[in-house]
N, C-alpha and C positions, 0 to 999 in steps of 0.2 A: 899365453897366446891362445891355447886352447879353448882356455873358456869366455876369451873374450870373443871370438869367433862363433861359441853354441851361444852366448848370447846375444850375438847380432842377429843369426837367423831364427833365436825366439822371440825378439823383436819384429822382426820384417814376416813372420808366419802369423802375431799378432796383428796387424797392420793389414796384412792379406786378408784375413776374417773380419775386420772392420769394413773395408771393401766390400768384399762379398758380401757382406747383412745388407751395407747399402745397397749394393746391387740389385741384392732379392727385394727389396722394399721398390725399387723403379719398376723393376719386371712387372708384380704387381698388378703397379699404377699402368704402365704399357697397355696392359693386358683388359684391365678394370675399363681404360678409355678405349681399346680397339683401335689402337696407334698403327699398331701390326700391319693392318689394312692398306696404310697407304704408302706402303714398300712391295704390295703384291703378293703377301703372303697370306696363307688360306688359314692360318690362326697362330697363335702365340710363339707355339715350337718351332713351328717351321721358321718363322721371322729371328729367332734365334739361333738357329744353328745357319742359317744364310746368312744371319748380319756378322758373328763371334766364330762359327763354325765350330760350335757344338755336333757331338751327334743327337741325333732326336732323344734317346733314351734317358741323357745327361739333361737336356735342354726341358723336360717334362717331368721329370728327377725335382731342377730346380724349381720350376713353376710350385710344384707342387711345397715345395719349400717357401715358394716366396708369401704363398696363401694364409697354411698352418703357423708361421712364424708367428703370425700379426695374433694368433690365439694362444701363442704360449712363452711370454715373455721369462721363465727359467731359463727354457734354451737357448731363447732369442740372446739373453744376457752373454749364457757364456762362448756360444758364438763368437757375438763383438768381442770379447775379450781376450778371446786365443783361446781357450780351457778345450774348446770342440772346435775340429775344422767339418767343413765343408761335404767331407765324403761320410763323416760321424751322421752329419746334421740332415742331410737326404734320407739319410734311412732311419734315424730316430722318432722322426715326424712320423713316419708311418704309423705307428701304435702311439706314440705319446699325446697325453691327452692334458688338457688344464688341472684335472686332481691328481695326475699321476707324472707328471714330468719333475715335480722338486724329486722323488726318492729314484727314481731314474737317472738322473743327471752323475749322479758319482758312480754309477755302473757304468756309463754311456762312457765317463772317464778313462777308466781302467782299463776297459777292453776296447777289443779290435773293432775295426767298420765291418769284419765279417763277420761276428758274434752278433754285431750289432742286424746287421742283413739279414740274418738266419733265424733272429727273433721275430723280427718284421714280415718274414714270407711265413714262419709259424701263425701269426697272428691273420695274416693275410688267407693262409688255409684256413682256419676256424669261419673267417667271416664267410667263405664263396662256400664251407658247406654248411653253416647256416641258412646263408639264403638261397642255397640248393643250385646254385650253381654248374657244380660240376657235369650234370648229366649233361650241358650245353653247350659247354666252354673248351675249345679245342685249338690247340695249334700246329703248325709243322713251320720250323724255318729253317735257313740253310743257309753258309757264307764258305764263300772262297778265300783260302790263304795258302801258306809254305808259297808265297809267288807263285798262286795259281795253279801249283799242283794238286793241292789238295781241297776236297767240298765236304765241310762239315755238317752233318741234319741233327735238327735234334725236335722230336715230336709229344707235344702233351696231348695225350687225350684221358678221357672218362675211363675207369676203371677198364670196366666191360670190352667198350671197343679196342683199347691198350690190350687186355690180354687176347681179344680177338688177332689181331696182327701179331702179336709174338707167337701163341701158337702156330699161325700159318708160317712165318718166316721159320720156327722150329721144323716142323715140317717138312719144307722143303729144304735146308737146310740135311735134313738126313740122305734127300738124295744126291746130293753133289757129292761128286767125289772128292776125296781127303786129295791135299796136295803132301807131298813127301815132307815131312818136318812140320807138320801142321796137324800130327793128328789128337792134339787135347787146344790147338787154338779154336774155342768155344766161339771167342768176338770174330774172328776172321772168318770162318764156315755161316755165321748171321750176315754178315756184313754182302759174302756174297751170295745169301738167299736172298737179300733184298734187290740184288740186283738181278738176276735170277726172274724173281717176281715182275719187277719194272719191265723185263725187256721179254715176255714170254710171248707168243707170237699173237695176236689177238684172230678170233673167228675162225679160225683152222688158218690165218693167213700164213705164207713164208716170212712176211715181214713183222717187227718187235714193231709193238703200237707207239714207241716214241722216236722222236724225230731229234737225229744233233746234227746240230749246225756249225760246222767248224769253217773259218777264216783263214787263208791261205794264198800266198802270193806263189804264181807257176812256178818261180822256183824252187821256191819253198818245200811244195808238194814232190816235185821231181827229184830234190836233193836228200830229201829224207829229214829236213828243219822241223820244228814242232808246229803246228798251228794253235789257232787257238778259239776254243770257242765263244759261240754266241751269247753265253751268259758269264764270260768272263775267265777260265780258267784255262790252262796250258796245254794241250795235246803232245806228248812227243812223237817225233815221226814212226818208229815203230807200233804203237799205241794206234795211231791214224789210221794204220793200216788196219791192223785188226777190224778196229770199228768199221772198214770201208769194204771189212768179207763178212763180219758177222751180222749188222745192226745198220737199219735206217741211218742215213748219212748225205746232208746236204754239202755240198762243198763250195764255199761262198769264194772264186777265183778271183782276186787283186794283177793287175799290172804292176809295176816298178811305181805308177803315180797313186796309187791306191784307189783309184777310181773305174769301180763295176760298169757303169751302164749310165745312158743318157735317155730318155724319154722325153722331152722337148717341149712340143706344142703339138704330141699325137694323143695324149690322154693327160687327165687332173688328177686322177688317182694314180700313187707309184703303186709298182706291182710287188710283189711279196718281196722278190728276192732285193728290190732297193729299199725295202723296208726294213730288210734283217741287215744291209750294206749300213744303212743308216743307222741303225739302232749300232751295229759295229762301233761305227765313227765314234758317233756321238757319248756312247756308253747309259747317258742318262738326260732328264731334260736341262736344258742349256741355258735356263734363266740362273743368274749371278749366285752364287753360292745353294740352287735348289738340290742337286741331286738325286732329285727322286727316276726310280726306272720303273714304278709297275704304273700304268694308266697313262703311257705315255701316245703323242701321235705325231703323225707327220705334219710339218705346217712348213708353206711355202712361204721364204723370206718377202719376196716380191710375189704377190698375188696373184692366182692363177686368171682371175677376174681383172689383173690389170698387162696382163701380159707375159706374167712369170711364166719359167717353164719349169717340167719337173723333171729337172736335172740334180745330181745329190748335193751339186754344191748351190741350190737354189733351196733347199728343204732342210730343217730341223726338227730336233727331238722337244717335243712341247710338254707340257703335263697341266695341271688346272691352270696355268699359265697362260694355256691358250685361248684362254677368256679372258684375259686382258689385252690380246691384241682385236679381237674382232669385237669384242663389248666393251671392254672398258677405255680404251682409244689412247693405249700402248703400243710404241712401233718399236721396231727391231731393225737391224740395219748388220749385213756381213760383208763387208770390204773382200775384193779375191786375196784368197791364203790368209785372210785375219779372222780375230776373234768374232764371232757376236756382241755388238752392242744393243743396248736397251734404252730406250727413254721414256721418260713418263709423257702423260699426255700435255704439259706443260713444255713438250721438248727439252725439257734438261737432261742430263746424261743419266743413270741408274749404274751406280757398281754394289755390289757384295761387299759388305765390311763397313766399319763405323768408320764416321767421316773424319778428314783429317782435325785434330785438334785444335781449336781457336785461342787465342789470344785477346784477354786476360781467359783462365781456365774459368769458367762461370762457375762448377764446385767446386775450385779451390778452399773456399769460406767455409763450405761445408764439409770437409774431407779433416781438417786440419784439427778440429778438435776430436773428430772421433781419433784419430790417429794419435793425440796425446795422452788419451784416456785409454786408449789400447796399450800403450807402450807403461802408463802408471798401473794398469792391474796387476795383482797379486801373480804370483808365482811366475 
């Protein structure tokens, strides 16, 4: 029973990878015709993680698999085959080339996707300081998790500027004072120089130069409940407090209906605080499967030019989106207490997700032999 069982699912992880090759070969094609385009999307990745619900990193991962494939038919093979899945084959592309993928291929075997990854950013360091990259190329990004208690940073920069900020965080760091049972925690004494740095008063002012903006319903605040802030993570009610004696602190007040502020037909621009209400709501832009949050804006469901008012439940979170409704002759439509819908300029509906399956399946025909040639390969 046993191994009738590990060989059905190295059948059906065959069959997967068959799949997928095709897949990546459509992507492509997608991509090659700029199909993308006429679902709204602002290029490849984006259209795939809205249509599949990919994340972008995965969804550009593949792309990039679907390109290199079509030049290296070793991996391509054992791909289809089963021999390499999918999480192998995104990072093998990276380095593998036409003269060097056959003696590759039984290392790429053997070992992990993370042996495999770890070559790949190897090889990815050599090329960015060959072409001198580094002195240029800088990042910082940041994500909330633990259910929004906790923000994690993580920042690449150039040698130089990198040890510029660790000395200074060193630094200060020495002046804080040690907390009782903290006194060889090296990471925790950095961790609060950085915060330290962030919040130190700017211009001789009494106020810390950054602004948080926490969400809170009045009883919420009264009760001592957590709120939560404007970029997404969990305050607890003690917590609140603090921030609300030591540090800049905007406090975004909710009713029971969740509904800040009305501004009507006295002005077209909301004002900050129904901008940060909205950006609350909404969390991200609200076109079908987008989720993008940075370059986002307000956009009035009904027209302010036709009589809309800027009420929050008249207003969404838009992002290059919002040139499909005013240029390319895309309307939007929000029922009270419903979702956002979308139609194209044909007036049909627009949802997020591939469309329901037809009958007869048009790649049936084509699906069938790879899938028997997957399931005859060796091992």
């Amino acid at each position: 029973m046993y191994d009738d069982v590990i060989r059905q699912a190295d059948g059906l992880h065959a069959q997967i990878c068959v799949l997928q090759r095709a897949f990546l070969a459509v992507v492509a094609r997608i991509d090659r015709e700029e199909s993308w385009a006429d679902d709204g999307a602002r290029d490849m990745a984006q259209w795939l993680w809205m249509r599949y619900g990919l994340s972008d990193w995965k969804a550009r991962r593949w792309i990039a698999a679907a390109y290199a494939l079509e030049s290296l038919p070793c991996v391509a093979e054992a791909f289809s085959a089963g021999r390499l899945g999918i999480d192998k084959v995104v990072e093998l592309i990276r380095f593998a080339r036409p003269e060097t993928e056959g003696d590759l291929l039984a290392w790429a075997e053997r070992v992990s996707p993370g042996a495999i990854r770890h070559r790949g950013d190897l090889a990815a360091r050599r090329e960015a300081e060959v072409e001198g990259s580094d002195a240029t190329s800088r990042s910082l990004t940041w994500e909330v998790h633990a259910q929004g208690r906790r923000v994690a940073i993580v920042a690449d920069l150039p040698a130089a500027e990198g040890s510029t900020v660790v000395r200074a965080l060193e630094a200060r760091a020495d002046s804080i004072p040690v907390l009782p049972g903290e006194e060889h925690d090296h990471d925790a004494r950095m961790a609060d120089a950085l915060v330290a740095v962030c919040t130190e008063s700017v211009g001789g002012s009494d106020l810390p130069g950054a602004t948080v903006v926490v969400h809170a319903t009045v009883e919420a605040l009264t009760s001592g409940e957590p709120g939560e802030l404007a970029s997404g993570g969990i305050v607890p009610g003690p917590v609140l407090e603090r921030l609300a004696c030591s540090g800049r602190i905007r406090v975004m007040l909710h009713g029971r209906d969740g509904d800040p502020l009305r501004l009507g037909r006295t002005t077209r621009v909301p004002s900050r605080a129904m901008v940060a209400a909205l950006r609350q709501r909404d969390r991200s832009c609200v076109f079908p499967g987008c989720g993008a949050r940075r370059f986002t804006q307000a956009h009035h469901v009904v027209f302010w030019s036709r009589g809309g008012l800027t009420d929050l439940d008249n207003l969404v979170l838009l992002c290059h989106h919002h040139t499909l409704v005013h240029e390319h002759g895309w309307r939007l439509a929000r029922p009270p207490g419903g979702p956002v819908r979308w139609f194209r300029p044909d007036g049909t509906r627009y949802r997020a997700g591939p469309a329901p399956p037809r009958e007869p399946d048009p790649f049936a025909w084509d699906v069938r032999p790879l899938r028997l040639a997957a399931m005859a390969a060796p091992g």
